[in-house]
C-alpha positions as CSV (number, residue, x, y, z in Angstrom):
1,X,-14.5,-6.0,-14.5
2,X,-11.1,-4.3,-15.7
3,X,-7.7,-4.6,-14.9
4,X,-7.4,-1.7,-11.6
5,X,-5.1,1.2,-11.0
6,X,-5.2,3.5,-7.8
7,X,-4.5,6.6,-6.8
8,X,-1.4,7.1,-4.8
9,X,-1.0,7.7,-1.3
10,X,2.4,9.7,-0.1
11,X,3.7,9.6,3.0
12,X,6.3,12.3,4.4
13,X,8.5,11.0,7.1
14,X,11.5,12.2,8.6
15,X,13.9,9.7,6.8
16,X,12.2,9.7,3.4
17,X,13.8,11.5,0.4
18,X,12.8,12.8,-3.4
19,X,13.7,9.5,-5.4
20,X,9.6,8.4,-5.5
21,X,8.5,11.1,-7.6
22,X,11.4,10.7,-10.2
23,X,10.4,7.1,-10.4
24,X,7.0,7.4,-11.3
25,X,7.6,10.7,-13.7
26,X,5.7,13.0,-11.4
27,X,6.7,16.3,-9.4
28,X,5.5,15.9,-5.9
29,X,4.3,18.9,-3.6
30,X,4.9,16.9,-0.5
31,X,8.5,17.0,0.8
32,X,10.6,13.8,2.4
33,X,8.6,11.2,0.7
34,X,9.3,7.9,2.6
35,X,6.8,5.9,0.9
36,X,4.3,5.7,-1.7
37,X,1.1,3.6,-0.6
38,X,-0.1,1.7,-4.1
39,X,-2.8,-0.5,-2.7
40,X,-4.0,-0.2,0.6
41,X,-7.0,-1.4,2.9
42,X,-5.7,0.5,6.0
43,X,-8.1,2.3,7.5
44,X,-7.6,5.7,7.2
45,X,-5.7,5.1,3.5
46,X,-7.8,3.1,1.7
47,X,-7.1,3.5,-1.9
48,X,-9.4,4.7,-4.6
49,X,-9.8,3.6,-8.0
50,X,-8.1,6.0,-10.6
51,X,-8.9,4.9,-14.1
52,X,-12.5,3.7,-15.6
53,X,-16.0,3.4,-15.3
54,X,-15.0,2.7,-11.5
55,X,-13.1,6.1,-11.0
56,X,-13.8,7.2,-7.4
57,X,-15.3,4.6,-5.9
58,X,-13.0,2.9,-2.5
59,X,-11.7,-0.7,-2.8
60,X,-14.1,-1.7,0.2
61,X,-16.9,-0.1,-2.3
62,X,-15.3,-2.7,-4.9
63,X,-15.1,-5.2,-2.5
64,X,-18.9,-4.8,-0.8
65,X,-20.0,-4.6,-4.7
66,X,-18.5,-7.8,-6.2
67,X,-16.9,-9.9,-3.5
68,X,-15.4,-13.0,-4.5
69,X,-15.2,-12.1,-8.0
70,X,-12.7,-9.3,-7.2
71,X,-10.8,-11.2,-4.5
72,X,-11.2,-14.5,-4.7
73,X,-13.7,-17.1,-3.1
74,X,-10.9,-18.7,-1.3
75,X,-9.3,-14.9,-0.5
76,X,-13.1,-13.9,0.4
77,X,-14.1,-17.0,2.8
78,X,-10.4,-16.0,4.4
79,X,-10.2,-12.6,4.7
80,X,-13.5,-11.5,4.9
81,X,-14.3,-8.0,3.6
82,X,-11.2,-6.8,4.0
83,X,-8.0,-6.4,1.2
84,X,-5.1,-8.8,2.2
85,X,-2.6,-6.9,1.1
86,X,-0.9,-3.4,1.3
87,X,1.7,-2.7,-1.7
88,X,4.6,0.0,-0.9
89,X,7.7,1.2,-2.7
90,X,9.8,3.1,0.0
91,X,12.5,5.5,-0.4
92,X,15.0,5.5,2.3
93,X,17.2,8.8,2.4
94,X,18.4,8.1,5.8
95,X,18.2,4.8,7.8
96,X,14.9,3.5,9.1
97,X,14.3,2.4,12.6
98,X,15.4,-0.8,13.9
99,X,11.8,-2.7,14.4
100,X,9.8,-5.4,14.5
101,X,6.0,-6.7,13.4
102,X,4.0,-9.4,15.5
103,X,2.1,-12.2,14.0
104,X,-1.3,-13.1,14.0
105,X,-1.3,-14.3,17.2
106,X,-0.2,-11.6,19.5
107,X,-1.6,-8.8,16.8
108,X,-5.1,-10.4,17.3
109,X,-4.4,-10.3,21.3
110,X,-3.4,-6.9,21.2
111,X,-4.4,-4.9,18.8
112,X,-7.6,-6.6,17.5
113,X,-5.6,-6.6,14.1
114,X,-3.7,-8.9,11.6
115,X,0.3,-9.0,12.1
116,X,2.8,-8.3,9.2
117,X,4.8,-10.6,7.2
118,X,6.4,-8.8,4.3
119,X,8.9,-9.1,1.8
120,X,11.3,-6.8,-0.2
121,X,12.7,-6.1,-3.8
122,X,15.6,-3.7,-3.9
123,X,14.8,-1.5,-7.2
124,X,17.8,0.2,-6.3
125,X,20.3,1.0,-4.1
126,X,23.5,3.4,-3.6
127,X,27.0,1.8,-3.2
128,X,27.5,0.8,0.2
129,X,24.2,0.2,1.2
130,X,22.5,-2.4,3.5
131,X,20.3,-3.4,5.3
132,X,19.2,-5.4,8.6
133,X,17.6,-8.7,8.9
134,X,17.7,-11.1,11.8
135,X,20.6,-11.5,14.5
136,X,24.1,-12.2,14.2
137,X,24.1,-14.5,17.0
138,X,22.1,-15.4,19.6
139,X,20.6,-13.3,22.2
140,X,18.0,-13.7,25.1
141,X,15.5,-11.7,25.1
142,X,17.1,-10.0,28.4
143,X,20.0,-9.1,26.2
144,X,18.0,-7.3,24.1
145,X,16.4,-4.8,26.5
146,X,19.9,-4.3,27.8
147,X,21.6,-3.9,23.9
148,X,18.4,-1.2,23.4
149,X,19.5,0.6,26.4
150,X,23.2,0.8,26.0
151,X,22.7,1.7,22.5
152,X,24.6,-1.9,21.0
153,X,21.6,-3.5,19.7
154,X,22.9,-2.9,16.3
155,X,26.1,-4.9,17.1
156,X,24.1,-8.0,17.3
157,X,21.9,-7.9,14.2
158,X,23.2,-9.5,10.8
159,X,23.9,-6.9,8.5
160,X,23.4,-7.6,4.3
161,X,25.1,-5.0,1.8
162,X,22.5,-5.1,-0.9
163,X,22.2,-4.1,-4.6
164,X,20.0,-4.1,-7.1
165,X,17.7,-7.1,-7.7
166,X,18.2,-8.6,-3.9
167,X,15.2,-10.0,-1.9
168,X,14.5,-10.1,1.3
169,X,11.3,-12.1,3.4
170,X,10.5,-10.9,6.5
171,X,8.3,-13.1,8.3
172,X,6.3,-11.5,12.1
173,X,8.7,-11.2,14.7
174,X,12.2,-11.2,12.5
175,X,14.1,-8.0,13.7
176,X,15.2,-5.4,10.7
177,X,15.8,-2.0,8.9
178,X,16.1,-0.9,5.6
179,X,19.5,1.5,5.6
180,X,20.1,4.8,4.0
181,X,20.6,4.8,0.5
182,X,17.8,2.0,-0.5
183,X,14.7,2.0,-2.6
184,X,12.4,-0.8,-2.7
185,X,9.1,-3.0,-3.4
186,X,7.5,-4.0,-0.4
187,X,4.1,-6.5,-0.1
188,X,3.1,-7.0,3.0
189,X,-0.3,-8.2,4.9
190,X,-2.6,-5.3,5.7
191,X,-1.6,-4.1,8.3
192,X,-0.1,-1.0,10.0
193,X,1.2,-2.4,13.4
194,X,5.1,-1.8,13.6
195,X,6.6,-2.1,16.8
196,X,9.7,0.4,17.4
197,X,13.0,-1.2,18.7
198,X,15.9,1.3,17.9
199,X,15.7,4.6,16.2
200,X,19.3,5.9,16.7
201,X,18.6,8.4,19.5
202,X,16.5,10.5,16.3
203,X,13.8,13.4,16.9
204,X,10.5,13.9,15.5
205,X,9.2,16.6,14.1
206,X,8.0,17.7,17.8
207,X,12.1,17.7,18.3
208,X,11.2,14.8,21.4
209,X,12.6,11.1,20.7
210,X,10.4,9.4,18.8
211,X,8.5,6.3,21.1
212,X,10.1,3.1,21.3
213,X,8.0,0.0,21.9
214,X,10.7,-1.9,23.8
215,X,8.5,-4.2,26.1
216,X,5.8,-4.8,23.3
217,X,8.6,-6.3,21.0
218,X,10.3,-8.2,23.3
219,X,7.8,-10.7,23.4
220,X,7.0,-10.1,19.6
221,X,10.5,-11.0,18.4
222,X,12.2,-14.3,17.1
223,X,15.1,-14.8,18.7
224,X,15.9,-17.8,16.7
225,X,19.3,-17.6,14.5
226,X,19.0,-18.4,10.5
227,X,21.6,-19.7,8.1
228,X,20.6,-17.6,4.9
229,X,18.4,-14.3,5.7
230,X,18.5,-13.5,1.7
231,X,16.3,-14.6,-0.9
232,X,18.5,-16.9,-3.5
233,X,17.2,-17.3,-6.8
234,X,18.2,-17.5,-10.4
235,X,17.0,-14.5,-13.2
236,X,15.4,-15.3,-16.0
237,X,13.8,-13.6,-19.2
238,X,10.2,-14.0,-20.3
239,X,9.3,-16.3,-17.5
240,X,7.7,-15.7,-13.7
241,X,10.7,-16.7,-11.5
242,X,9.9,-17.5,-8.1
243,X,10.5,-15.2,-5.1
244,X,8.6,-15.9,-2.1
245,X,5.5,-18.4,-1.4
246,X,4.0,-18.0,2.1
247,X,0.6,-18.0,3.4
248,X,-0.5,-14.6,3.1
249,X,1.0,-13.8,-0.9
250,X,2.9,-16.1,-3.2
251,X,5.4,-13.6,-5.9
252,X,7.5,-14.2,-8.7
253,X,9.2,-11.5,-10.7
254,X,9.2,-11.8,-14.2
255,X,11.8,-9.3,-16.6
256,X,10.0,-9.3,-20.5
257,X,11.5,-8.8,-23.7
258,X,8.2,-10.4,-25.3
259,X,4.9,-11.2,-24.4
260,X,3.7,-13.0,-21.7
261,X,0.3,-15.0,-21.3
262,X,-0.1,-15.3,-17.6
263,X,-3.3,-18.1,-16.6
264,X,-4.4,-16.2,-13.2
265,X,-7.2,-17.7,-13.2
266,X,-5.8,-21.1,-11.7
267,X,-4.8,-18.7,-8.5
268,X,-8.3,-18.2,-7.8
269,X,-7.0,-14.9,-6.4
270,X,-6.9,-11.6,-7.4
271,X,-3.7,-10.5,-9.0
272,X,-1.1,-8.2,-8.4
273,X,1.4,-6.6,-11.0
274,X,4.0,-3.9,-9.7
275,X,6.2,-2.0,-12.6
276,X,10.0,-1.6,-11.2
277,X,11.0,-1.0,-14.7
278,X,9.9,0.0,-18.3
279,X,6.4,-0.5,-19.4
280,X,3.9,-3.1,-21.0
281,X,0.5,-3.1,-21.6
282,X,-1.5,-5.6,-19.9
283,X,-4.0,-6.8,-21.7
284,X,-6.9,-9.1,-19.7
285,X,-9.3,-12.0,-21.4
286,X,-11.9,-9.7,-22.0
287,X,-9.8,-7.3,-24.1
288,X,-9.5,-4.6,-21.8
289,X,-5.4,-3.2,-22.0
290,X,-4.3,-0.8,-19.9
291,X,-0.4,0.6,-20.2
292,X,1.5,-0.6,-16.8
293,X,4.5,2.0,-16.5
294,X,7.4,2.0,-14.2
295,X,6.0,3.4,-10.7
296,X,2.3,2.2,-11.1
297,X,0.8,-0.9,-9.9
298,X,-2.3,-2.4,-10.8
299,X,-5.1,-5.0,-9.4
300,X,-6.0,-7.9,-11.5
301,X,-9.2,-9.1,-10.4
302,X,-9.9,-13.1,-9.4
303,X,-12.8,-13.5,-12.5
304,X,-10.1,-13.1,-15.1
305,X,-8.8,-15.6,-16.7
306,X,-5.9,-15.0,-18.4
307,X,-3.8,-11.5,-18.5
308,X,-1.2,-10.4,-21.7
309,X,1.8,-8.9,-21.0
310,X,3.3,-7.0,-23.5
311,X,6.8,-4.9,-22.6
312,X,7.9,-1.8,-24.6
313,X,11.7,-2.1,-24.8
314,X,11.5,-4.0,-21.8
315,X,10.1,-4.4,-18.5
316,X,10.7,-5.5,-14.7
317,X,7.3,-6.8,-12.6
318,X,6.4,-8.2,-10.1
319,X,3.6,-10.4,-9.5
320,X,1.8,-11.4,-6.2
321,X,-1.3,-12.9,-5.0
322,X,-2.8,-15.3,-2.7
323,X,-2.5,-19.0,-3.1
């Protein structure tokens, strides 16, 4: 087994812009490019393996072929047959809808699905950009029908400028939006339920309003108030700094001037390594390298032991997997 890539998935939306195609070095046919799906067990989108003797084949063939050496034994006796994960970097041209994701819980209940905790990493982001997470102050949850209706539900949500380098967790059921202007990293759970709270009074592509999924949030949403909505932690160079640690993906970022050994195997978990920034070439403990550029992600599967990282002039990643 070999360190992965994928083929990418694009998805056109009506507030998505050109910035994804720059980033990875590639002209795009497709126009209004919200997001770029880098690994994905959705149905519908699965991804398919792009380099090696694997070329072609899905990630539920890899999965139905080698199991728990790909994922994990702990990941497999989880999650079953099914990739944990979904790995994103979304443009945002205009603002996004206001929404919301459920958990487990109420995901299992009604849509025979996982929920969606996620997190971000701004790559980048325009002067005067921001971003909503969370609420301002408290609300009821009869507020918050009313704010929806009257158009004011914006006034209530807490509202982060954000540049370059910020992190953002988003557990199910906290309210947000990425705003015009931002580009990002997001790792989520697999999963594609998002509820729709707000969208601005927008059309579609039909030229109706797009559907809102007012009830179906209310009970999806935490109303609770938080003291710090923002990720806090301290850079460092030629180190994995922390980010997030939840149950469903642990992530550091690491920024490399020199080479890295990484021990993945103590995760027993696959691994994860998104390029923001640069290049390196990752090299695993069977000797197989592969060059990681900026744009492209890549799967590290659970048998190896140990992965190289070696940056040329420098290099932004993160790294995620399941603890």
């Amino acid at each position: 087994m070999y360190p992965l890539k994928f083929n990418d998935i694009f998805k056109s939306v009506i507030w998505g812009g050109d910035k994804i195609g720059r980033f990875k070095g590639i002209t795009l046919t497709q126009e209004s490019v919200g997001e770029s799906w880098e690994i994905s067990d959705v149905k519908g989108n699965v991804s398919v393996v792009r380099n090696g003797a694997d070329a072609g084949l899905s990630l539920d063939d890899l999965i139905r072929r080698d199991g728990a050496q790909l994922l994990g034994q702990h990941v497999e006796q989880r999650f079953g047959t099914t990739f944990p994960l979904l790995i994103k970097f979304i443009d945002a041209r205009d603002n996004l809808s206001i929404q919301v994701h459920p958990d487990d819980t109420l995901a299992q209940a009604r849509h025979n699905s996982r929920g969606k905790t996620e997190m971000w990493y701004v790559i980048d982001a325009e002067p005067g950009a921001g971003l909503y997470s969370g609420f301002s102050r408290q609300i009821t949850p009869d507020e918050y029908v009313r704010r929806v209706a009257d158009d004011t539900i914006t006034d209530v949500l807490a509202f982060h400028p954000v540049k370059k380098g910020d992190v953002f967790f988003l557990p199910a059921g906290r309210i947000h939006a990425i705003g015009k202007g931002i580009f990002i990293a997001e790792i989520q759970q697999t999963s594609d339920i998002t509820y729709r709270i707000y969208d601005y009074n927008r059309k579609g592509a039909d030229g109706k309003p797009r559907q809102l999924h007012t009830e179906l949030a209310k009970d999806a949403i935490d109303y609770k108030l938080y003291d710090d909505l923002k990720t806090s932690y301290t850079p460092a160079l030629d180190c994995a700094v922390p980010l997030v640690s939840c149950p469903y993906f642990t992530t550091s970022v690491l920024r490399l001037e020199s080479s890295v050994k990484r021990p993945v195997a103590a995760h027993d978990s696959f691994s994860i390594y998104i390029c923001m920034e640069g290049s390196a070439t990752l090299t695993d403990s069977e000797g197989n390298s592969i060059e990681l550029h900026r744009g492209e992600t890549c799967l590290i599967p659970a048998v190896t032991t140990e992965v190289t990282l070696t940056p040329h002039d420098g290099a932004l990643l993160l790294e995620s997997y399941i603890a």
